[in-house]
N, C-alpha and C positions, 0 to 999 in steps of 0.2 A: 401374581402378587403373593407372600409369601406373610400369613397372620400365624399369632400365636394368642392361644387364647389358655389363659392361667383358669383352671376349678375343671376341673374333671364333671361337675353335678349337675344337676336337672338342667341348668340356665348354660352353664358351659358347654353342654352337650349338644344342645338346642341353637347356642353359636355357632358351634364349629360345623353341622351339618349343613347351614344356613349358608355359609361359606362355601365349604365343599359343593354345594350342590351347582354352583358356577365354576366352569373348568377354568376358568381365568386364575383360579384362588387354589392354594394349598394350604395345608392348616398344619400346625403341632398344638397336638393338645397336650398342658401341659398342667402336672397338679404336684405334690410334696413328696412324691417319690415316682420311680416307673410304673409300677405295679397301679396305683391307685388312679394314674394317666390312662394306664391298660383296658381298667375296668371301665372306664367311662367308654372309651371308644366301643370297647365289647357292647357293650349297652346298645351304642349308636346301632351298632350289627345287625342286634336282636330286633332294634324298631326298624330297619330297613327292611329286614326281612318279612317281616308282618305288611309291610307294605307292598312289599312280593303277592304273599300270599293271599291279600284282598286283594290284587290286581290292580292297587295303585301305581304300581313303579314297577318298569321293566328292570328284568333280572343284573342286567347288563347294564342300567345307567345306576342299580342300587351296587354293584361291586366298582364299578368306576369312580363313587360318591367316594368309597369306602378306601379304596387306595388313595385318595387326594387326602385323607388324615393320619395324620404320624402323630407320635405320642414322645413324651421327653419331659423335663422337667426346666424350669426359666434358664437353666446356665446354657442348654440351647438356642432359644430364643436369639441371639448376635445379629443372624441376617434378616429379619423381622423387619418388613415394611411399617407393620401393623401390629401391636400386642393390645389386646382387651383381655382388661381382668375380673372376674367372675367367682370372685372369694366370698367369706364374710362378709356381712354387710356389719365392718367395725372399720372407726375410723383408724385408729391405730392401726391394727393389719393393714388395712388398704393404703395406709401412708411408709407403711416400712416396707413392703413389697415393689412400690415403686422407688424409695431409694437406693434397694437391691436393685431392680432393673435397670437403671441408669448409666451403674458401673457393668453392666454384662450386655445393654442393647447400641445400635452403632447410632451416633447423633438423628441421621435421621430417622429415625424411628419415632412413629407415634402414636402416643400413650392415649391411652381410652380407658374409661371405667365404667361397668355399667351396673354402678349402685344405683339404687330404687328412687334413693330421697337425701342422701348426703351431700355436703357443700363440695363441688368441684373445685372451687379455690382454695378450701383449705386441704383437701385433698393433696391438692399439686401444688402445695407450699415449700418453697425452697430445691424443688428440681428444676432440670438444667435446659429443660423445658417445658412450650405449654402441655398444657392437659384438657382432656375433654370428656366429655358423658356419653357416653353409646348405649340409651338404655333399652334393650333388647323385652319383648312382654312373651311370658311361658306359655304355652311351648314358642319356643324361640325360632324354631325352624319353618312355624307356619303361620304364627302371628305378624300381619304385617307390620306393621308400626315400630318406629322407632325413633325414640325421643333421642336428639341429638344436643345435648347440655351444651353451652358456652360458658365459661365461670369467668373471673373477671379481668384475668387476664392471660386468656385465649384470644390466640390470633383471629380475622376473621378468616384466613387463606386456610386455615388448620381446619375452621369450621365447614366451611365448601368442601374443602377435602372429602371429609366425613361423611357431608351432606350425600357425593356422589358415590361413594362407595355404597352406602346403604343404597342406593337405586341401581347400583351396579348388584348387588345379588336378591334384586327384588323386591325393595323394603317400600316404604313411604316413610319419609324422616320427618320428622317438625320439628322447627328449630325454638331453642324452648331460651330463652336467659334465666339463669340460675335464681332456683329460689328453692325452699321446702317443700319438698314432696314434687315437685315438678310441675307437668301439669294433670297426667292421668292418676297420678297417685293423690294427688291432692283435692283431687275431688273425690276419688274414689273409696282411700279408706276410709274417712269420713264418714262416707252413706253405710261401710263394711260395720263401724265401729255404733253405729244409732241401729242400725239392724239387733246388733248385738244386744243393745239396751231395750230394743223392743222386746225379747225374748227374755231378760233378765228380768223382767216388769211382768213376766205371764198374760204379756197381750195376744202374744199367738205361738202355737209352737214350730220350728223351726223349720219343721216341711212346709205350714201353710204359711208361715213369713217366704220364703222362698217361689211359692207357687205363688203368690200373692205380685210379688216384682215380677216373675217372669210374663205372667197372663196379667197385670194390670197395667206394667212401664213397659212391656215386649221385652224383658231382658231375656239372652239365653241361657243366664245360669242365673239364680239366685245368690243374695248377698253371703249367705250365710255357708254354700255348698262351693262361691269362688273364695269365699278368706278358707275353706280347708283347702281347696286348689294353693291358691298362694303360699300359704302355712303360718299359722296362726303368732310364731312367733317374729314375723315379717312383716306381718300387721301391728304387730305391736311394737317395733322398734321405729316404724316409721309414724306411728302416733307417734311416739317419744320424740323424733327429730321435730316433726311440726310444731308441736308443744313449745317444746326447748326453743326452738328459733323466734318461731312467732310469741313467745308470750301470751298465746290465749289460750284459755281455760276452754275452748270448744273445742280444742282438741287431745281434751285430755282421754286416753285411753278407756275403755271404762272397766271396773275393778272384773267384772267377769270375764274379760280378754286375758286379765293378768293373771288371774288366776289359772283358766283353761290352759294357757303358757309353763306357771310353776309346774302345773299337775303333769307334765308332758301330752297334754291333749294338743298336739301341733295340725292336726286336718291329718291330710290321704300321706304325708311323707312320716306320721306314726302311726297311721293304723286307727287312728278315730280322732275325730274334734265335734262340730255339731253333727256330725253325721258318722257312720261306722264304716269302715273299708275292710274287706281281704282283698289278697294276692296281690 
């Protein structure tokens, strides 16, 4: 089967190996020019190879991974069993992108998205078909899980589809009916966002809030060291969708996320958020 997966970046990247790593599947990665397609796959290289050299991955099934991915940009996409797209998490982009694809993919072809917490039906409002959610969790390639959105008017034969593909490269899917935030987001930024207030409040500071969830609830990461994983402004648009939709005020973001955001304090993809990063 032959997928194309739109965004070149961390989540795109983490598709497309995901893919690749079943010989059944070829991939094009594909993002707003060749070059920026390029880069992303070169990436994929770099982490296979590291996976060489810890002795995770034989030499030979990390360069076999690595020919199953081609790079291109959507007007190759045509013969596309599968395109999941891996943009912006804006709805405008992610609604003009697929009205591009419609006129460039062949009828059967089907449309996936795997935004975090956006409405799937208004997503795939007014294309020529349905649409559904493939939400993939970072790293993408080793995280099993994957929420498989239904919106409202997604087939259910479209949704099985889906369902088996993700168990055909490995996944565990749960089948989610479309709401805010889904279901791991919706619980989760939440506790990310009260974390944040606990720290804004000078109750603890931000390593021992963290070693506090890890060693008190067994998490493996703390709240505050996974919102710089996610990136701080991912956190904060998906506050804003829950908000916006639901109407409650418990999810309102809270001013020190918004601000950490303006200041470009985004986590590990700028180089610091509650915590500091090199290299």
């Amino acid at each position: 089967m032959k997928v194309g997966i739109i965004g070149a970046g961390t989540m795109g990247q983490g598709i497309a190996q995901a893919f690749a790593a079943n010989e059944k599947y070829s991939v094009i990665l594909c993002d707003v020019d060749q070059k920026t397609a390029e880069n992303g796959r070169a990436r994929i290289e770099v982490k296979l190879q590291k996976s060489v050299e810890k002795g995770k991955m034989e030499e030979a099934a990390a360069k076999a991974l690595l020919t199953r991915i081609t790079t291109g940009t959507i007007e190759q996409l045509t013969d596309c069993a599968l395109v999941i797209e891996a943009v912006l998490e804006n709805m405008a982009v992610k609604k003009e992108l697929f009205g591009r694809l419609q006129n460039i993919c062949c009828k059967e072809t089907i449309f996936a998205t795997n935004t975090s917490s956006l409405s799937i039906t208004e997503i795939g409002q007014g294309l020529d078909r349905d649409l559904i959610g493939m939400h993939f969790f970072n790293p993408a390639d080793v995280m099993k899980l994957v929420e498989i959105i239904a919106g409202l008017n997604t087939a259910p034969d479209i949704t099985e589809k889906v369902k088996q593909i993700a168990l055909d490269i490995g996944k565990t899917p749960v089948i989610v009916n479309e709401a805010p935030g889904f279901v791991v987001n919706r619980i989760l930024i939440p506790m990310i966002n009260e974390a944040i207030g606990v720290y804004a409040d000078g109750i603890a500071s931000a390593e021992d809030i963290d070693t506090a969830m890890k060693l008190g609830a067994n998490h493996p990461i703390g709240p505050l060291a996974l919102a710089d994983l996610i990136g701080l402004d991912v956190c904060l648009a998906i506050m804003e969708v829950l908000q916006s939709e639901t109407g409650d005020d418990k999810y309102r973001p809270h001013p020190v996320l918004r601000k950490m955001v303006r200041g470009g304090l985004l986590g590990r993809k700028s180089g610091k958020g509650f915590f500091g990063y090199s290299g």
